[in-house]
C-alpha positions as CSV (number, residue, x, y, z in Angstrom):
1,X,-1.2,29.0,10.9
2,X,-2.3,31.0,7.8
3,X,-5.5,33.3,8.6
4,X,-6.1,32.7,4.8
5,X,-6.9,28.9,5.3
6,X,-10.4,27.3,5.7
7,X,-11.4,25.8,8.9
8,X,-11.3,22.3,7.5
9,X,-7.5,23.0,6.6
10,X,-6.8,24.3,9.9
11,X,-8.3,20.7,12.0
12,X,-6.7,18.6,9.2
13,X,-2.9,17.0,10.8
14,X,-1.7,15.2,6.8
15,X,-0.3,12.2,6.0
16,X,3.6,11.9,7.2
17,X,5.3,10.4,4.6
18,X,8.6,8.0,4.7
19,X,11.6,10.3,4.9
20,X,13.1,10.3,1.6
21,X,16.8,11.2,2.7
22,X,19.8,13.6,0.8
23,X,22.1,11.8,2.0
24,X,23.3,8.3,0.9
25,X,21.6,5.6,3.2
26,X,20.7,2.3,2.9
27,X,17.1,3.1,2.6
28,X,14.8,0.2,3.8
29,X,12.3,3.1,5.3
30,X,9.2,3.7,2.8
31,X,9.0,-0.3,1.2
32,X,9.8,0.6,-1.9
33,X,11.2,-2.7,-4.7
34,X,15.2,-2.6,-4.0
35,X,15.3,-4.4,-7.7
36,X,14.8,-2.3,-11.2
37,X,11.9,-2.7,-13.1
38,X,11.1,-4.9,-16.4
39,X,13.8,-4.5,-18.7
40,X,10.7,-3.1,-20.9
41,X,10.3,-0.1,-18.8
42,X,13.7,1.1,-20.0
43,X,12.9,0.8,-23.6
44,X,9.3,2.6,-23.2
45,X,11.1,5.6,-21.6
46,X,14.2,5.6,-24.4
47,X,12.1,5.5,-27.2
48,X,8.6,7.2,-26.5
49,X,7.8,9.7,-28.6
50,X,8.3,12.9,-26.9
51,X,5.8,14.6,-29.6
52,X,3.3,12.5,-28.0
53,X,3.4,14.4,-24.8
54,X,1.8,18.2,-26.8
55,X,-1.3,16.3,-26.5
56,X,-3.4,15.0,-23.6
57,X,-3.8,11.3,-22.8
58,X,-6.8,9.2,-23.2
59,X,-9.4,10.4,-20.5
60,X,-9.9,7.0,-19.8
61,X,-6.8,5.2,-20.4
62,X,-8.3,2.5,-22.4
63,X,-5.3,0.8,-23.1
64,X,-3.7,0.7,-19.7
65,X,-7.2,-0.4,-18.3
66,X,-7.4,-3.5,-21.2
67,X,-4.0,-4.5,-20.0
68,X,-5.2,-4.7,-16.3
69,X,-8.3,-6.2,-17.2
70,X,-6.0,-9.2,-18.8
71,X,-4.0,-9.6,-15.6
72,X,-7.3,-9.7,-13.5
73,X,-9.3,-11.5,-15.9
74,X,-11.9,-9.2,-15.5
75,X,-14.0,-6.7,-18.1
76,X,-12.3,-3.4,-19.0
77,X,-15.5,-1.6,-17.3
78,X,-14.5,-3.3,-14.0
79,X,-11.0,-1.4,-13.9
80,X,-10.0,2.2,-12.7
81,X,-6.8,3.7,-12.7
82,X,-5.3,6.9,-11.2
83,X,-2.0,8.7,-9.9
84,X,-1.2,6.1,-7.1
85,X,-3.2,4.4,-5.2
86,X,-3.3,7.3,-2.7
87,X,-5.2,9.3,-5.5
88,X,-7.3,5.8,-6.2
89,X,-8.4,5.8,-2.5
90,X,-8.8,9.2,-2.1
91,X,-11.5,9.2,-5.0
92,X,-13.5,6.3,-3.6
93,X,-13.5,7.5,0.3
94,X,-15.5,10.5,-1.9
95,X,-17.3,8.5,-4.1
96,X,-18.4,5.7,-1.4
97,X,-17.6,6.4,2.3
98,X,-19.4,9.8,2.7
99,X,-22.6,8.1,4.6
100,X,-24.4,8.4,8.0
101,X,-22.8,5.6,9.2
102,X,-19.5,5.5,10.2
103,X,-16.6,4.0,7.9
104,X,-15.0,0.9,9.8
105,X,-11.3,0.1,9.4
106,X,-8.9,-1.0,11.9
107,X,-7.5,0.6,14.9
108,X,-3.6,-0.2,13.1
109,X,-3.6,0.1,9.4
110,X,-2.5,2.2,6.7
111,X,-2.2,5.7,8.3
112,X,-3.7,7.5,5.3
113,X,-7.1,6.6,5.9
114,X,-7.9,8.7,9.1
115,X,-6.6,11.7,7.2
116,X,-8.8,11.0,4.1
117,X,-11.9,10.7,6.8
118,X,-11.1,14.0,8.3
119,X,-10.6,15.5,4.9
120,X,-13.8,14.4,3.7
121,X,-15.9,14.3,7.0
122,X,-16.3,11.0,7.4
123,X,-17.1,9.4,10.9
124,X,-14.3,6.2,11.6
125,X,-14.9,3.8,13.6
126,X,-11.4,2.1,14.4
127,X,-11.4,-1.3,16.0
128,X,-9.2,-3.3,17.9
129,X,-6.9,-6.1,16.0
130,X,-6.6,-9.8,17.3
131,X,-4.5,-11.0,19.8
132,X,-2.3,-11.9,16.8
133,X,-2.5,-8.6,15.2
134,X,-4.5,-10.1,12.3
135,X,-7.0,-7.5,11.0
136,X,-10.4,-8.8,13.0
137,X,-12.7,-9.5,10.0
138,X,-15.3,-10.9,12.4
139,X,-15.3,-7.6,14.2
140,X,-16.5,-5.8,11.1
141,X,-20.7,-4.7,11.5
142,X,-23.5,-5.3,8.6
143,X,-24.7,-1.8,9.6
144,X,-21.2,0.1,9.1
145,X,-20.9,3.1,6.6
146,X,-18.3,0.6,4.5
147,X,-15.2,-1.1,5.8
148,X,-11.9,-0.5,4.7
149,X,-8.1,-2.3,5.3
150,X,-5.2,-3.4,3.8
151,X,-4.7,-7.1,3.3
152,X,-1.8,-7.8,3.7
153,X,-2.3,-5.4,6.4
154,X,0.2,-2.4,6.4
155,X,2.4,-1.8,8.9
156,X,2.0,-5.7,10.4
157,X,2.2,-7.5,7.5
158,X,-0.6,-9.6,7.8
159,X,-2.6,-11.0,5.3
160,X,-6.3,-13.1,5.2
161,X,-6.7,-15.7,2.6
162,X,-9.8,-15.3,-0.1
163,X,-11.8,-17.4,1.7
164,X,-12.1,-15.2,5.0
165,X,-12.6,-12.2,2.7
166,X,-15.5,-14.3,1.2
167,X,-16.8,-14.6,4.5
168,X,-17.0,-11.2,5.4
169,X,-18.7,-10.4,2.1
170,X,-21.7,-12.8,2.8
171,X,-22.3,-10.5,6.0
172,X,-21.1,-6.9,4.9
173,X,-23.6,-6.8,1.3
174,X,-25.3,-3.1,2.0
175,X,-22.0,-1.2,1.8
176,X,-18.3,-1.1,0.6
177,X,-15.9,-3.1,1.3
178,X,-12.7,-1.6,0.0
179,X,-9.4,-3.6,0.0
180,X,-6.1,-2.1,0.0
181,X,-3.2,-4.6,-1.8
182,X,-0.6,-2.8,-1.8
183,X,1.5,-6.0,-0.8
184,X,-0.6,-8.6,-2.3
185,X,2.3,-9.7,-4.4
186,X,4.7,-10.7,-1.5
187,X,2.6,-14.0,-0.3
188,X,-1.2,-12.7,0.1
189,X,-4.1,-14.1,-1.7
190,X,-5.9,-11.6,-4.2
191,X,-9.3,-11.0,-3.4
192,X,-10.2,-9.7,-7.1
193,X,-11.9,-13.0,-8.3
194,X,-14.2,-12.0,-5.8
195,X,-15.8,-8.7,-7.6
196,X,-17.8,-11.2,-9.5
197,X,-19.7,-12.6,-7.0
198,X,-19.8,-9.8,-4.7
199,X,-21.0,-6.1,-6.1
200,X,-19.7,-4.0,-3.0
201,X,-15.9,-5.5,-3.7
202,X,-13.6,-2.9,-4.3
203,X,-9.9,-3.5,-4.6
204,X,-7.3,-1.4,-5.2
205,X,-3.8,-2.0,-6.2
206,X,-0.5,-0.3,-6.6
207,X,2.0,-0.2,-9.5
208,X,4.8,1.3,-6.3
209,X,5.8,-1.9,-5.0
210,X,5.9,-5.3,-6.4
211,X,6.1,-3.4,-10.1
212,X,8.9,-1.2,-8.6
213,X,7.5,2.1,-10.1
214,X,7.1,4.0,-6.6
215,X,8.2,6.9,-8.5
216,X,5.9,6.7,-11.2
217,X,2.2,6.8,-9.5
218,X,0.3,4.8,-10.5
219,X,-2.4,3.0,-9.0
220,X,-5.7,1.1,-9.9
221,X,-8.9,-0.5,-8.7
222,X,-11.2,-3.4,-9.8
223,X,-14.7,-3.8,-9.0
224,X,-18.2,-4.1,-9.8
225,X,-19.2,-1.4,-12.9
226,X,-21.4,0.2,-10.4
227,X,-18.5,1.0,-8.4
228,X,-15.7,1.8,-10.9
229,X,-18.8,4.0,-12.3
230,X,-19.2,6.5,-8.8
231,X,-14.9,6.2,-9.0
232,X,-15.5,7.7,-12.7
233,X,-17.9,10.3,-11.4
234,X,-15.9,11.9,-8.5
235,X,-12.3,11.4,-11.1
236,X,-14.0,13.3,-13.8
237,X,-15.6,16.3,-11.4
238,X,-12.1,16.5,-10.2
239,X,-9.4,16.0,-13.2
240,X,-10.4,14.3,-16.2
241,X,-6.7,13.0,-17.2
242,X,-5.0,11.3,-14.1
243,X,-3.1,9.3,-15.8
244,X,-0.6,10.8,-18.4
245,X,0.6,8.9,-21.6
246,X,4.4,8.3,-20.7
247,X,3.1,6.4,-17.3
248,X,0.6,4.5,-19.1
249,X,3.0,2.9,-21.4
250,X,5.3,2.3,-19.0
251,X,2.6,0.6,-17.2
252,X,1.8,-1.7,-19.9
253,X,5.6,-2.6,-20.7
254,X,5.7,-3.7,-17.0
255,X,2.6,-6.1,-17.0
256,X,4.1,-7.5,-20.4
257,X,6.9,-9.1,-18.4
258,X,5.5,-11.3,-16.3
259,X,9.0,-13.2,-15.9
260,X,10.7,-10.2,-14.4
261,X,8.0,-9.8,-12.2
262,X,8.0,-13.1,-10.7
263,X,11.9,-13.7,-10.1
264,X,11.6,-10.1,-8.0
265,X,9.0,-11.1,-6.1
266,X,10.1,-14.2,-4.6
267,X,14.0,-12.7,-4.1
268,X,12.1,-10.3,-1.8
269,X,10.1,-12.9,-0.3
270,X,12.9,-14.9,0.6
271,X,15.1,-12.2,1.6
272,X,12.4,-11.4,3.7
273,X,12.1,-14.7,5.6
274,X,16.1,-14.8,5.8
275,X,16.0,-11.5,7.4
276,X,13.0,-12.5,9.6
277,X,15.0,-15.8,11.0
278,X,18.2,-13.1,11.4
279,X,16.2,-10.9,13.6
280,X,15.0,-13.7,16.1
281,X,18.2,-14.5,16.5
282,X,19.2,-11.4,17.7
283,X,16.1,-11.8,20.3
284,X,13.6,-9.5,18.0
285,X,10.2,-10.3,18.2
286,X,9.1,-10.8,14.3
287,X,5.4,-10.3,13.0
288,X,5.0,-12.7,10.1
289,X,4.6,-10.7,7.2
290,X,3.2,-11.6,3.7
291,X,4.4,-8.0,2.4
292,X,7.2,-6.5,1.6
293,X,8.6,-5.7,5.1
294,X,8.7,-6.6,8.4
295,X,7.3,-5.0,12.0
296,X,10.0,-6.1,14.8
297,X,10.6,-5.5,18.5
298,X,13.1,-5.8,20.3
299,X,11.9,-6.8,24.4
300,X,15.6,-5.2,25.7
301,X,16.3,-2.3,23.6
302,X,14.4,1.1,22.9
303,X,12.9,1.1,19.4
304,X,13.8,4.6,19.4
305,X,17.6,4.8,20.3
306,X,17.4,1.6,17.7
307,X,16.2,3.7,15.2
308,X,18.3,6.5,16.0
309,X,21.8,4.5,16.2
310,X,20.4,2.9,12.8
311,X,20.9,6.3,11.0
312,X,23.7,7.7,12.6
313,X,25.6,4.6,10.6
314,X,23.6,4.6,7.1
315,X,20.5,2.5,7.3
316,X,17.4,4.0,7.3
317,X,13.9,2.1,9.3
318,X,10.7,3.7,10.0
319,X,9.5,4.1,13.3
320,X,6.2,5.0,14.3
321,X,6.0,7.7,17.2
322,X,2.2,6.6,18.2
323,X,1.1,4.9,21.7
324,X,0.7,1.7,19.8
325,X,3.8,1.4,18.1
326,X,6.2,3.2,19.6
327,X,8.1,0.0,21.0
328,X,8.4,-1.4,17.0
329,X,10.4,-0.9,14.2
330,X,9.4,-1.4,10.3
331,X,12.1,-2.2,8.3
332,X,11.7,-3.1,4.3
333,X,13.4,-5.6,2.7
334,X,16.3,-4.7,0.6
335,X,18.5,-6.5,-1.3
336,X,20.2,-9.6,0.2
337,X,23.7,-7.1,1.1
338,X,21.5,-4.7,2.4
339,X,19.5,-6.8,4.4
340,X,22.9,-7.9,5.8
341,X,24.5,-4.5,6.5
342,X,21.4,-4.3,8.6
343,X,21.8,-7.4,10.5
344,X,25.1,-6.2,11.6
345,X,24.7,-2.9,12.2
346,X,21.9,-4.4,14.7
347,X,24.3,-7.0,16.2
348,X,26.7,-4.2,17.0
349,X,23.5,-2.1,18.6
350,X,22.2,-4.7,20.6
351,X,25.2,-6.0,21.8
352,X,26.4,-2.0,23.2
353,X,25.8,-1.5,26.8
354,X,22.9,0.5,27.5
């Protein structure tokens, strides 16, 4: 421990990220796409300009933002965009979150937002999930700081339609509500034709997984002007030019091609349920996902060693070491052969005396 670091630094324990291996795996670890990205993409990065890049980008990446506001169907003022939507909810647990009241999220979500409330200060309040391990809307207080999840819910995949979002926004009006959809785009119900009716809606959104640019970062957010306003404040206090101009054309090619984005998303969604029906058979217990992976036990066999005999022949899961998931595995959908070297590589574990 360095004597040179603040006191904040020294409490703070970071983020772990998904292992990003050397060696050649099948990687179903982090949920990353397993398919390319537009054809368009390609063609962006051949033939951009590369005297373009001696000057900086548009501060507020007009263009990219127009281009979301057309998917969303939305006003350009009602978009933000930054480096991943890591960065995106970083800025708005800043902007929004910083209150006397504690921020309320749930007990098993996205891991990143404890560690953006002890960065920033922010009390959490973590609640419980259902019996089903649905994310317990009901649960949620009027008098909370703001709420925040992921819908589809990450890592148990699931997701609550429009309607129970709506809900929740009739009773939650005096503070944020920000919704993480990260994995929207594998069987979940958007919640951005909501920001109209509701000013406190904030939604965020990812370019990493249904776009398959994980390695471009590059996130957004939709909401009310008020809100993508306070998101403006704390970007421009902090860097003025998130988004550079090679990732913002990029960006654009990939919305263009709203063909390629469709036929990816349902093979994942289908290799998904494939895979899901796959693991029951080998007695797993399957959460039902609408994202792009699944959250599996096994009642007979140590998630761990699972895990462990996983790697040791080439296919990489994720496996949470925490008291409430230690006995589960994530895996990510792949393509359909990967999916399948899994399935056997699982049959061959399972099937080992212990």
């Amino acid at each position: 421990m360095s004597k040179f670091w603040s006191p904040e630094v020294r409490e703070l324990t970071p983020y772990v990220p998904g292992e990003q291996p050397r060696e050649r795996l099948i990687k179903l670890n982090t949920n990353e796409n397993p398919y390319p990205p537009a054809p368009g993409v390609g063609a962006v990065l051949r033939d951009f300009p590369s005297d373009h890049l001696r000057r900086y980008p548009d501060p507020e990446s007009r263009a990219l933002r127009e281009a979301l506001a057309a998917e969303f169907g939305v006003e350009v003022g009602q978009v933000f965009v930054g480096n991943g939507s890591d960065e995106v909810l970083a800025l708005a647990f800043q902007a929004f979150f910083r209150q006397a009241a504690a921020l309320q999220m749930p007990a098993i979500t996205y891991s990143f937002y404890p560690v953006y409330c002890r960065l920033y200060d922010i009390e959490r309040q973590a609640l419980p999930l259902a019996a089903d391990w649905s994310v317990d809307l009901a649960a949620f207080a009027p008098s909370a700081g703001g709420v925040v999840f992921a819908n589809p819910n990450a890592p148990t995949g699931h997701g609550h339609d429009r309607a129970a979002i709506a809900t929740l926004l009739e009773r939650i009006t005096e503070s944020v509500v920000l919704i993480d959809e990260a994995y929207v785009d594998f069987g979940g119900e958007s919640a951005v034709p909501l920001v109209e009716r509701f000013p406190n809606l904030l939604v965020t959104g990812t370019f990493s997984k249904s776009r398959s640019l994980a390695g471009l970062r590059l996130g957004y957010a939709v909401g009310s002007r008020e809100l993508i306003e306070g998101l403006e404040r704390v970007k421009d206090s902090f860097n003025s030019y998130p988004v550079d101009s090679l990732a913002s054309a990029v960006a654009i090619a990939s919305l263009a091609d709203e063909e390629h984005f469709a036929a990816c998303r349902e093979r994942v969604i289908t290799t998904r349920e494939q895979t899901r029906s796959a693991l029951e058979r080998l007695g797993f217990e399957v959460l039902p996902s609408q994202a792009n992976f699944l959250l599996v036990r096994h009642p007979d066999q140590d998630a761990a060693q699972l895990f462990v005999g996983l790697r040791e022949r080439g296919v990489l899961v994720r496996h949470f070491n925490t008291e409430a998931l230690r006995d589960h595995l994530r895996i990510s959908i792949g393509t359909d052969d990967e999916m399948e070297s899994l399935i056997e590589t699982l049959t061959l574990l399972c099937q080992a005396p212990t």
